[in-house]
N, C-alpha and C positions, 0 to 999 in steps of 0.2 A: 464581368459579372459571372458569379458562380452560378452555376446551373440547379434547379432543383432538383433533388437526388430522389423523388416520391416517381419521376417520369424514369426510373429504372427499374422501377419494380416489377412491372410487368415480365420483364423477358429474364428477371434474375432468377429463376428458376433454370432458364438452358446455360446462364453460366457458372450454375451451382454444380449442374450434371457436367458441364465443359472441366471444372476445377476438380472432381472427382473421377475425372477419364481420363485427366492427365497426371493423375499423382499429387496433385498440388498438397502440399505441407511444410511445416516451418524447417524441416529437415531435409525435404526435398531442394527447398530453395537456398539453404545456406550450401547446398553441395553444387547448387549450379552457379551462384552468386558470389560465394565464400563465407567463412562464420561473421565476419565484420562487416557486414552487407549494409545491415542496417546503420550504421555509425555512416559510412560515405553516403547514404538517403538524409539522413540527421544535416549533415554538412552541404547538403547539394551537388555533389560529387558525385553525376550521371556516368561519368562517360567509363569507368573502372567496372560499370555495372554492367553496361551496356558491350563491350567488347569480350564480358565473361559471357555474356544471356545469347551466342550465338547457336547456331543451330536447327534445325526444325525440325526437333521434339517440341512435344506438347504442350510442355512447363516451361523450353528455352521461348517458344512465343507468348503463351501469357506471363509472362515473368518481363518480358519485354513492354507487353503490352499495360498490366495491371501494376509495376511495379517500379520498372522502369520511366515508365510512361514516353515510349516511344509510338509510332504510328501501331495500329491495331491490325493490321494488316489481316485483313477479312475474319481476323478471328472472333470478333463479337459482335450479337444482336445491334443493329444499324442505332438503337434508341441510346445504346453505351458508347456512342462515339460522336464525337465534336467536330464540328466542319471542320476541324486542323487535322482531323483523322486520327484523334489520340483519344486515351479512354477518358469520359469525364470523372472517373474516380478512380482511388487508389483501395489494390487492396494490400490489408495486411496478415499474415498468419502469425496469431500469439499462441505461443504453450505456454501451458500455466498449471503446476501440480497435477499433469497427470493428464489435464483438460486440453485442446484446442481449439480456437475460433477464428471464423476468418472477419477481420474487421476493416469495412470499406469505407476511407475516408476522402478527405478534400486532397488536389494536387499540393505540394510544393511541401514545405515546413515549416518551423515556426519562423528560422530566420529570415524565410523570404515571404513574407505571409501577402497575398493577394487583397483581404480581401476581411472585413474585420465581424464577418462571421464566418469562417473557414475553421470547417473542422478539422482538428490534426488526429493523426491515429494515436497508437499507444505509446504513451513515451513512458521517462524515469517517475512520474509522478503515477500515472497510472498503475503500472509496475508496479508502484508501491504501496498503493492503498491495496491492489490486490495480493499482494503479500502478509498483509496482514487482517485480510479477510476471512473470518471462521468459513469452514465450506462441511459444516456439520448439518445432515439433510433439513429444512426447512419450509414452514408451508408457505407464507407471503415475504417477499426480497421487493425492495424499494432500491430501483438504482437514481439516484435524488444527482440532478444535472450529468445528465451521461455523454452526453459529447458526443464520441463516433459509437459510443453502445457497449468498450469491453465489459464494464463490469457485471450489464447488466447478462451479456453472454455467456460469464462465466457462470453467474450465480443460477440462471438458467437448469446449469447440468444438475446442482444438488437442492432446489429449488422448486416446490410444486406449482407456482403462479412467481411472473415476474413484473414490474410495473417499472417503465423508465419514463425518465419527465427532464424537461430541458427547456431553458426560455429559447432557447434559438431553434426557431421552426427547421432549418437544415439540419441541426444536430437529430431531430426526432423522427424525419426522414431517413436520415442514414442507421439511427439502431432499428427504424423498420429494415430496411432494406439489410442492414447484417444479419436478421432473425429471419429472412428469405431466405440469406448462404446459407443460415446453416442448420436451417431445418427447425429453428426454434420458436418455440410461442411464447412474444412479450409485446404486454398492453404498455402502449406508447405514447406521452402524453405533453402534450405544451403547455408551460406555462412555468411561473419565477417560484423558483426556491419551492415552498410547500402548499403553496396555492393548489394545481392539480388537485393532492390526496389527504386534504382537511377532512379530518374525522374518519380519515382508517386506521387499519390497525399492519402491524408489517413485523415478522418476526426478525428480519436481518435487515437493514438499513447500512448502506455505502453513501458515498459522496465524494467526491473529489471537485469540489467546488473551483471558480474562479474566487479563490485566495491571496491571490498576489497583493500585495500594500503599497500603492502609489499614485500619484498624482492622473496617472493615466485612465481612459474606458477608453481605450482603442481597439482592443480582443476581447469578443464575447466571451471567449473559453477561461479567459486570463483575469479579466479585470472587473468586479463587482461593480462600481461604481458607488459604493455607497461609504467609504472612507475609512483609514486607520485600518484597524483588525475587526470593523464589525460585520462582516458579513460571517465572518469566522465565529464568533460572539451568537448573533442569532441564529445559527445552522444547533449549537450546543443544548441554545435555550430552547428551541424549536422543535427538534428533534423527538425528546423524550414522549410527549401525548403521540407520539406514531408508533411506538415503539410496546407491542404486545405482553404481557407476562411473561418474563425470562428472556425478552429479548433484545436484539446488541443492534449498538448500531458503530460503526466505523467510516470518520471521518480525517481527511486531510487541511492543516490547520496552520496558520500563523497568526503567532501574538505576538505583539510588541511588549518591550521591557522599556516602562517611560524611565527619565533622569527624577532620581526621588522616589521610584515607585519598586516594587517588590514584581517581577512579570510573573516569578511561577504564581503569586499569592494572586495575580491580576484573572490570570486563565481557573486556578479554583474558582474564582467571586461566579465566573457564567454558569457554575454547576448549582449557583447556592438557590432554592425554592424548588428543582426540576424532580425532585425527589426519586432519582436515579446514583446510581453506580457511577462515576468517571476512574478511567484511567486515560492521564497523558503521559507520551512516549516523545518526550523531547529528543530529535534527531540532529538538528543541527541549531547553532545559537551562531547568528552573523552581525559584524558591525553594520552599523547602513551603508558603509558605500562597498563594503564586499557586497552585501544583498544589493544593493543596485546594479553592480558591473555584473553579478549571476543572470541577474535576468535580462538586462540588455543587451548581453552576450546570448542571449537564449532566442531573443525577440526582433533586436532592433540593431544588432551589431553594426551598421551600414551606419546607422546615423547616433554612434554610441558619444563623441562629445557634443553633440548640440542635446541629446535629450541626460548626460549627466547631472548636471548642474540643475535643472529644475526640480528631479526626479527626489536628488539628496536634498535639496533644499527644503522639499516635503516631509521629509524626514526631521526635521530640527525638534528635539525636544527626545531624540529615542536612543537610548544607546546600543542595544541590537533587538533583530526581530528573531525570535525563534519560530522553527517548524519542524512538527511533527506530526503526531497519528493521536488522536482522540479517537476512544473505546466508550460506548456508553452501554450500562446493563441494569435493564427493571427488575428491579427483587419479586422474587415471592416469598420470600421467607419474613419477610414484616419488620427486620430490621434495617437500623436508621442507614440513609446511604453517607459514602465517603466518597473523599477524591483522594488518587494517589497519583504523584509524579514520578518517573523514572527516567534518568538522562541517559540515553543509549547511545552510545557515539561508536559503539564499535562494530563490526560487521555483522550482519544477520544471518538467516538461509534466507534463500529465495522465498520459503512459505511457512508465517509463522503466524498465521490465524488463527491455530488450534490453541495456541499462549493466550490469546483473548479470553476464550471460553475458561481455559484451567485459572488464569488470576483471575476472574470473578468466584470461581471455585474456593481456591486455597484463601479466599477471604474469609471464609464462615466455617476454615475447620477447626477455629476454636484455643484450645490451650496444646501449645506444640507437645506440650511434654505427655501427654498421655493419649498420644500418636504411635501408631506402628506404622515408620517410614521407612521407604527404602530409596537409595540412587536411582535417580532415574535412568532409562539402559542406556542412553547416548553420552551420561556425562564420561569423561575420562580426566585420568590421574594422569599430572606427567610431572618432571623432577630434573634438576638440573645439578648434577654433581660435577664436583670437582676433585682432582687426584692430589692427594698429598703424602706423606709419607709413609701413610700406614693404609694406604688405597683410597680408595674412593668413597666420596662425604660427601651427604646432600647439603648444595645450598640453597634451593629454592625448589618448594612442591607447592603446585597448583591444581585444582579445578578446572575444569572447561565444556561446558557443552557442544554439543557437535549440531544439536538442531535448534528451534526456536531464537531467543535472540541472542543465542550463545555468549550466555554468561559467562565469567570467567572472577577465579579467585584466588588469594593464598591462602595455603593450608598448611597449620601447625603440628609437630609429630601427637597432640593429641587428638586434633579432629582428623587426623590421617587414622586414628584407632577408633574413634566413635564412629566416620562414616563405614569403616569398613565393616561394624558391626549391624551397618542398617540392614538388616535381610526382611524387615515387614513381619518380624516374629514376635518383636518383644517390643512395651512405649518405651518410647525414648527418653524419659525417666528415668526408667530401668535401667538403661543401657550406662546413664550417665553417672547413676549409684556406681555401676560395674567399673568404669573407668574410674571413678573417685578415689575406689577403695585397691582397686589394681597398682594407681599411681601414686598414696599417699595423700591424695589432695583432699581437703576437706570440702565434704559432701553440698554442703552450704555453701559455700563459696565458688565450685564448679557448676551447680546448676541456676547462679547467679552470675555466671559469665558468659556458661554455654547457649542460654537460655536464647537470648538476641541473636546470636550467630546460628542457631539453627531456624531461629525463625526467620532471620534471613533467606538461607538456602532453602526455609520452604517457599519464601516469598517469591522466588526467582526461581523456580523449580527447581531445583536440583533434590529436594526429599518431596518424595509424593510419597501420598498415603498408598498402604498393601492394598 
């Protein structure tokens, strides 16, 4: 039995002050631990940990203690320790754009899972939803099923009131008990999906729901229980009456693509009445039994062929499930909303929340050509020549960004001449008369070509307005 985590609260104030008198930070522990600390915690792979965390400094014992999860050895309040002598929870240090928190969760991880409400700390999915969190200052943040509490700690920092809520009584124990570490005030609430905060208002809404699609409710964190992709379906539809004037909500999602069916047209149909903005960020598209072997390898690895076969078999009728990041945004500007799709498969930055805000932007700025754009400062030019007889001759120039979700493109020796005249001085009209008449080409027929391709690159940002 897991212990409740509310009977730590009391004395988590002397090990808030214990973890700031000893340095404790995500960079203190990867230098006592090593940078790949976390991957052998992921795997269960103590002992690599446990033979670096020697010592008795400060952070080599709580690192032993909160991390490792070795005996505690007198170093915390009597209420943080288990007749085995180990600490009842774990903690963890996340940095995140600039931010840190410390987030305390349940022992073990997912693949050895105790206990089928155990909360896990921060993994790849977490990570990811707060990657693509706008963290532009905000008066009410909804972190809608928070688990062990990151998201709701992060949004916290640029945040004037924070509200978490979680059907699992221990998850909403532990984002109290993380807003002890770390000094933060968030109103903490039980109960399913949007029960809690019927009829508020919230200007930034997260989520990382139990999403997963399978036959399984073994993991409260994991498994909705309510079939298919709808719990993903109702979080979409749901959502929007929480969601203030001008404001976003960011969730984590999987749809199914049925045999016969259209999936991106299926994932539009949940925006249709909600009278909101979508954008979906499709990140990955899997056959069902890659997505089955993904998460039984994540889950359930020990007992991975007795639970294959049932798992796929639930699956019959799908040809794969995509997942990615749903953006939602309430207009004020009284025009009708849209959904847009974009399939991202390539690598991102680490924090590309601020792309959330700027493509609801760059939707209403109207007719590209009578825009004064310029490059954005991170994109860069790069070029691929080849030497031949008479030197050196481009064979391929591209595009690239450096930040957001680092788009990338080819680029022709004429948009290599119109971008470079982007300086935010003259519409881009103009600019494309200027090249027309510079290259001979007819003026009609260039800003009949060019038209789509810059509106593209404003779509993706790479031309923002002066």
């Amino acid at each position: 039995m897991l212990p409740d985590p509310s009977i730590l609260l009391a004395d988590a104030p002397r090990v808030r002050d214990a973890l700031g008198e000893a340095g404790w930070s995500a960079a203190a522990l990867e230098e006592l631990l090593g940078p790949g600390y976390r991957e052998h915690l992921d795997r269960g792979e103590l002992a690599p940990l446990a033979r670096r965390a020697t010592g008795r400094s400060a952070i080599a014992r709580l690192a032993r203690a909160l991390v490792v999860g070795e005996p505690a050895d007198g170093l915390l309040p009597a209420s943080w320790v288990g007749r085995d002598g180990r600490a009842l929870v774990r903690l963890q240090a996340v940095p995140h754009g600039g931010v840190e928190v410390v987030v305390p969760h349940d022992p073990g991880n997912a693949r050895a899972t105790v206990a089928t409400d155990q909360v896990l700390g921060a993994g790849a999915a977490s990570m990811t939803l707060a990657a693509a969190t706008p963290r532009d200052p905000a008066a009410r943040a909804l972190d809608l099923g928070s688990g062990a509490g990151v998201q709701a700690l992060l949004a916290e920092d640029h945040c004037d009131s924070v509200v978490a809520t979680d059907r699992n009584p221990r998850a909403v124990a532990l984002t109290q008990l993380g807003a002890v570490l770390n000094g933060a005030q968030i109103d903490c609430r039980h109960g399913d999906l949007l029960e809690p905060v019927t009829g508020e208002l919230f200007d930034l809404v997260v989520s990382n729901p139990p999403f997963v699609i399978g036959p399984s409710q073994t993991y409260t964190y994991r498994d909705a229980g309510l079939g298919g992709d709808e719990v993903s379906r109702r979080l979409v539809r749901d959502i929007p009456p929480l969601l203030a004037p001008g404001g976003h909500a960011v969730l984590l999602v999987n749809w199914l693509h049925l045999e016969g069916e259209d999936g991106d047209e299926r994932i539009r149909s949940w925006f249709e009445g909600t009278g909101v903005d979508g954008w979906v960020v499709q990140r990955e598209l899997a056959a069902p039994d890659d997505y089955v072997t993904a998460w039984l390898r994540d889950t359930d690895e020990s007992a991975f062929d007795a639970l294959f076969d049932p798992w796929l078999d639930s699956l019959a009728g799908v040809d794969a499930v995509a997942f990615g990041v749903v953006a939602l945004h309430r207009r004020t500007d009284g025009l009708p909303p849209e959904v847009r799709l974009d399939v991202v498969d390539q690598p991102v930055a680490a924090t590309w929340g601020e792309e959330v805000v700027a493509h609801f932007q760059r939707r209403a700025l109207g007719d590209v050509m009578g825009l004064r754009l310029r490059l954005r400062e991170d994109v860069r030019r790069s070029e691929v020549c080849a030497r031949g007889d008479e030197g050196w001759s481009v064979e391929a120039r591209w595009l690239q960004q450096e930040a957001g979700l680092r788009w990338n493109g080819a680029l022709d020796p004429y948009g290599a001449s119109l971008l470079a005249a982007c300086d935010g001085r003259v519409p881009m009209g103009a600019l494309v008369s200027v090249l027309a008449a510079a290259t001979g080409l007819d003026e009609e027929d260039a800003m009949r070509q060019i038209t789509p391709v810059v509106s593209r690159l404003v779509a993706q940002g790479f031309l923002v307005p002066a």
